[in-house]
Phi, psi and omega in degrees: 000333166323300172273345170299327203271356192273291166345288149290003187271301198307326194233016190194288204284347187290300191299309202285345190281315206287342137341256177287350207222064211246116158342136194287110188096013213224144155203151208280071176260163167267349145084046182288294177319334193277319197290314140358288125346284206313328216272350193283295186250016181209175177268201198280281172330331181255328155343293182307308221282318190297356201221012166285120171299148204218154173251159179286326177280091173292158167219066162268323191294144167359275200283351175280329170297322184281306193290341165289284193331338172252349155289299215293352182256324175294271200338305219263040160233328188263355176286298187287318159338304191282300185326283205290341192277343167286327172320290191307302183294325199254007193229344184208001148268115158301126185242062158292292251267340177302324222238010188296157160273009171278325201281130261248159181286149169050057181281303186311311172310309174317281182297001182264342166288286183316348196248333198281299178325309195284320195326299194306273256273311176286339168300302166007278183306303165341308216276017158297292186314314171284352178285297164316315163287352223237316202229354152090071199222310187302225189213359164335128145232185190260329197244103154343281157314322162318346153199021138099186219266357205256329174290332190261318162309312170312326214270326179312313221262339172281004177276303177312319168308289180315299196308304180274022201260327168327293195296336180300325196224352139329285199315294200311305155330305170263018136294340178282161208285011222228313215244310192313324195283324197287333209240278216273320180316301165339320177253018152261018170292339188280073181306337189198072170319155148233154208307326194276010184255333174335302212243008136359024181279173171272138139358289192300322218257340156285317163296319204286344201245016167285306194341294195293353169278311184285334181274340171331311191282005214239298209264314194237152182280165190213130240238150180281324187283350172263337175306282175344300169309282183328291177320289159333279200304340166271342155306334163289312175307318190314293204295316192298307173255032179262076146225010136077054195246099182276079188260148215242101169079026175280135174308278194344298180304047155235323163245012178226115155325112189249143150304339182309308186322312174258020136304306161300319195282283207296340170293299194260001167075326190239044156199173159070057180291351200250166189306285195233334185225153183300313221293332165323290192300290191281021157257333179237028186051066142232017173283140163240120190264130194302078166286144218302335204275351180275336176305106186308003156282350184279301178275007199263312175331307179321285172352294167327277217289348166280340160265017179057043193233343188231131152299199189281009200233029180057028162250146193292129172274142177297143146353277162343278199308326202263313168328301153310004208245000000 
């Protein structure tokens, strides 16, 4: 987050803080006349630099820092939310799947609302850690060579281990009947999710399964652009397996948690607890393996055809079509 936010110090937040926040003698001008004066003995660029309005708010200080760090989490979860879970919904969820009898009237809205509400509270929650990474707490590093490309490969796929084997008894855990009603049942109100149900928690309950990603950087060094990289590619995964794509007898699916895997877990709730992999789940006995007769398109079709919306072979009849008939 560190370079995310050096970034935005450079090209966005120093003019809006020297904006709203503006040094005692300082004014927010374009300083054209000074630069003028300037150019004669200096170029145009140090010129410029010489006459950049500055904020009383360094950006080293805190509170500028806490206060970017909960725009720069907000902006950027709700940007990559809407991108990919629409990406996800309108190009690779079957929306057949709309017609299940579980699935709750006006659920997208429903889930697009719950993700909008919990978002702000878990950046909230979030910014001790990014604070942290941010003032030089973590175990971040710059350089490749510091500790070489075979130590920087190790660390991707031990980042993916930990993080599920952390989330697998996060998860397992807020299934129990003492913790689940309080924290976790919100996001099992989706019985037959659609991608915009990924980020969809109770607060607390997106954070506690967030944890093991910020502490990762705590306990082990990480290259910053690949810590960068992950932290992506897991807001991608989230989303990838609310998409309820029941695929059947693929090899992989003996060892990567498929959207079929967590498509069961929200159906039957007490299996397929892990992240990115099966082996937890088949090590603490919760695992279920995704089968063709388990797939929840077999009743959302039933559904169709009672209603007159699918011919026999379960593809949707058109408008047109129903018109002409």
């Amino acid at each position: 987050m560190d370079l995310v936010l050096h970034y935005c110090d450079e090209y966005a937040f120093d003019s809006v803080y020297a904006y709203l926040f503006p040094a005692p003698g300082s004014t927010y001008a374009s300083g054209s006349s000074a630069a003028g004066k300037l150019a004669s003995n200096a170029t145009l660029a140090a010129a410029a630099e010489a006459v950049k309005p500055m904020s009383r708010l360094a950006r080293d200080s805190v509170a500028r820092q806490c206060m970017s760090l909960l725009f720069v989490a907000w902006a950027a979860a709700t940007v990559m939310y809407f991108l990919f879970c629409s990406i996800s919904y309108y190009f690779f969820y079957d929306r057949r799947l709309e017609h299940h009898p579980r699935f709750l009237k006006n659920q997208i809205r429903q889930e697009i609302i719950s993700s909008l509400v919990a978002a702000p509270t878990i950046d909230v929650l979030t910014l001790p850690w990014f604070l942290g990474e941010v003032r030089g707490y973590s175990m971040l590093y710059d350089n490749v060579s510091d500790r070489g490309w075979l130590y920087f490969a190790f660390s991707a796929v031990w980042f993916l281990v930990f993080t599920d084997f952390c989330i697998y008894w996060i998860h397992r855990i807020e299934h129990h009947r003492s913790i689940y009603k309080y924290i976790h049942k919100p996001h099992h109100k989706w019985i037959v999710p659609t991608p915009f149900a990924a980020l969809a928690f109770h607060p607390l309950d997106g954070y506690a399964q967030s944890l093991p990603y910020h502490i990762f950087v705590y306990l082990f060094p990480m290259h910053r652009l690949l810590y960068l990289g992950m932290f992506g590619f897991v807001q991608l995964w989230t989303i990838l397996i609310h998409d309820g794509d029941m695929i059947h007898d693929h090899f992989l699916e003996k060892f990567i948690n498929s959207p079929a895997h967590h498509t069961l877990h929200h159906i039957y709730f007490t299996c397929n607890y892990g992240q990115y992999f099966t082996w937890a789940d088949k090590t603490f006995d919760s695992h279920r393996d995704p089968v063709a007769e388990l797939d929840p398109l077999i009743d959302s079709i039933k559904e169709m055809h009672r209603k007159g919306l699918c011919d026999k072979d379960g593809n949707p009849i058109k408008k047109e079509s129903k018109k002409n008939q």
